[in-house]
C-alpha positions in Angstrom: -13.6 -41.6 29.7 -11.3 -41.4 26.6 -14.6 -39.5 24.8 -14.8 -37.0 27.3 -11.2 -36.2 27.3 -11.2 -35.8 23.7 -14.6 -33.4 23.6 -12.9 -31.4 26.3 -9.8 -30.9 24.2 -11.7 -30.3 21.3 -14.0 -27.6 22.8 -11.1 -25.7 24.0 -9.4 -25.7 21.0 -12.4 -24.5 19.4 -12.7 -21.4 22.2 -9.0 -21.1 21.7 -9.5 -19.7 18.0 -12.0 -17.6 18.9 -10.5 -14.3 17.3 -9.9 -12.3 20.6 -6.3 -11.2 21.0 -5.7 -12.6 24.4 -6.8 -16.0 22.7 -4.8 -17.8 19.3 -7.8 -16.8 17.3 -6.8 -13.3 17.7 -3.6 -13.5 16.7 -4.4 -15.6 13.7 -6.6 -12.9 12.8 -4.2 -10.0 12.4 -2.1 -12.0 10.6 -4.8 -12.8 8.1 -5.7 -8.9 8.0 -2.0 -8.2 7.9 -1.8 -10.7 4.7 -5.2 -9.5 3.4 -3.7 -5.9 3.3 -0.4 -7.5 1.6 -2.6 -8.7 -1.5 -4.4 -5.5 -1.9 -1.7 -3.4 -2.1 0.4 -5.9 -4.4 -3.0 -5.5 -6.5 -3.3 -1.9 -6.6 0.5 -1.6 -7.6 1.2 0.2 -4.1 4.4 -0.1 -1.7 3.9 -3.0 1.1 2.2 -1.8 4.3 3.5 -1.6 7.4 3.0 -4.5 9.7 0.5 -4.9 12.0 1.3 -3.7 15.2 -0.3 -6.2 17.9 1.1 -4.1 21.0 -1.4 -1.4 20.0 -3.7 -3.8 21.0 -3.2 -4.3 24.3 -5.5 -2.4 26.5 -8.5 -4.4 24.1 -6.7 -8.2 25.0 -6.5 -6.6 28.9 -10.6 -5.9 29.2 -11.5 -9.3 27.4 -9.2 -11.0 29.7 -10.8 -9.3 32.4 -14.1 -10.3 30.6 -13.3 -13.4 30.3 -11.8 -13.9 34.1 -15.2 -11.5 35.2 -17.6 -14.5 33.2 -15.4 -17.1 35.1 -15.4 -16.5 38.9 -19.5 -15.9 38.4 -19.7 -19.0 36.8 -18.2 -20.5 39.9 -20.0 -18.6 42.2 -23.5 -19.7 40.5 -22.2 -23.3 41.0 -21.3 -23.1 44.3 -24.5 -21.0 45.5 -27.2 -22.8 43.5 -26.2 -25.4 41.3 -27.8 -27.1 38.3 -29.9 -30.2 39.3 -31.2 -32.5 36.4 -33.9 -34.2 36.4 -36.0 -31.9 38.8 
């Protein structure tokens, strides 16, 4: 039991990096692109960008919540209305 606990916690941290903005992974992700930016500027010799502005991206972490909420309920309604058998 202690197994599956740990391979559940384990899984969702993995879909919890995924870089989508509603999810961490999306969040880590601007703020590598925001540093990425930092280190080309300081190498071209130009001024320090602007930060990244993660509101902008709002409307795109509202439709893959949707998405992901969409992928969801049909997931449940496929269990419920025929589910997966094994073994025949």
């Amino acid at each position: 039991m202690l197994s599956l606990i740990a391979s559940l916690n384990i899984a969702l941290f993995v879909f919890n990096l995924i870089p989508l903005l509603p999810l961490d992974g999306g969040h880590v992700a601007s703020g590598l692109w925001e540093g990425a930016g930092r280190q080309v500027a300081r190498l071209r010799g130009l001024p320090r960008p602007r930060p990244v502005d993660v509101a902008r991206m709002m409307p795109l972490a509202y439709a893959v919540f949707i998405l992901l909420t969409g992928v969801g309920v049909l997931l449940v309604y496929a269990d419920i209305v025929r589910p997966v058998t094994l073994g025949g």
